[in-house]
C-alpha positions, 0 to 999 in steps of 0.5 A: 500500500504504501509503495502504491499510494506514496511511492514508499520506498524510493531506494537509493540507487544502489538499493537501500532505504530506511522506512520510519513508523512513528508514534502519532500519539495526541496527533498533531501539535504546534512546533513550539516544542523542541525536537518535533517532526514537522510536516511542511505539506500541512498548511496549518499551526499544527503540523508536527509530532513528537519524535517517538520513533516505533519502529524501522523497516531497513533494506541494507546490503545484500538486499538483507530487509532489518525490521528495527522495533525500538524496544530492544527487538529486531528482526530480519527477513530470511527466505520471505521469514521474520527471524528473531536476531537480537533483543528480548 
């Protein structure tokens, strides 16, 4: 889906891209506060979040496809399987 609505993700050209899921949590606020994500394309007072990264999809070398979740947990895609690799 979102390879089809957004053009997610835009490999670079040597294959490799980082996709970030953050945590929306109240939605959208002012950016009056520092260290919020800011969306230039909302064309309002609020159009930032606070900075709670959730989780990561990475395809690095070797086309190697990571699943990074920020508690301590990662994953990898081996023969189209999420495998365990570090973490609790």
């Amino acid at each position: 889906m979102l390879k089809k609505d957004y053009g997610i993700p835009k490999p670079a050209s040597y294959g490799s891209f980082t996709v970030n899921f953050w945590d929306f949590g109240e939605g959208y606020k002012k950016e009056e506060k520092y260290d919020r994500r800011c969306f230039d394309d909302i064309k309002n007072n609020e159009k930032c979040i606070d900075k709670k990264l959730l989780f990561s999809v990475k395809r690095i070398k070797y086309n190697q496809v990571l699943f990074i979740i920020y508690n301590g947990r990662n994953y990898r895609l081996e023969n189209n399987k999420i495998v365990k690799t570090t973490g609790k």
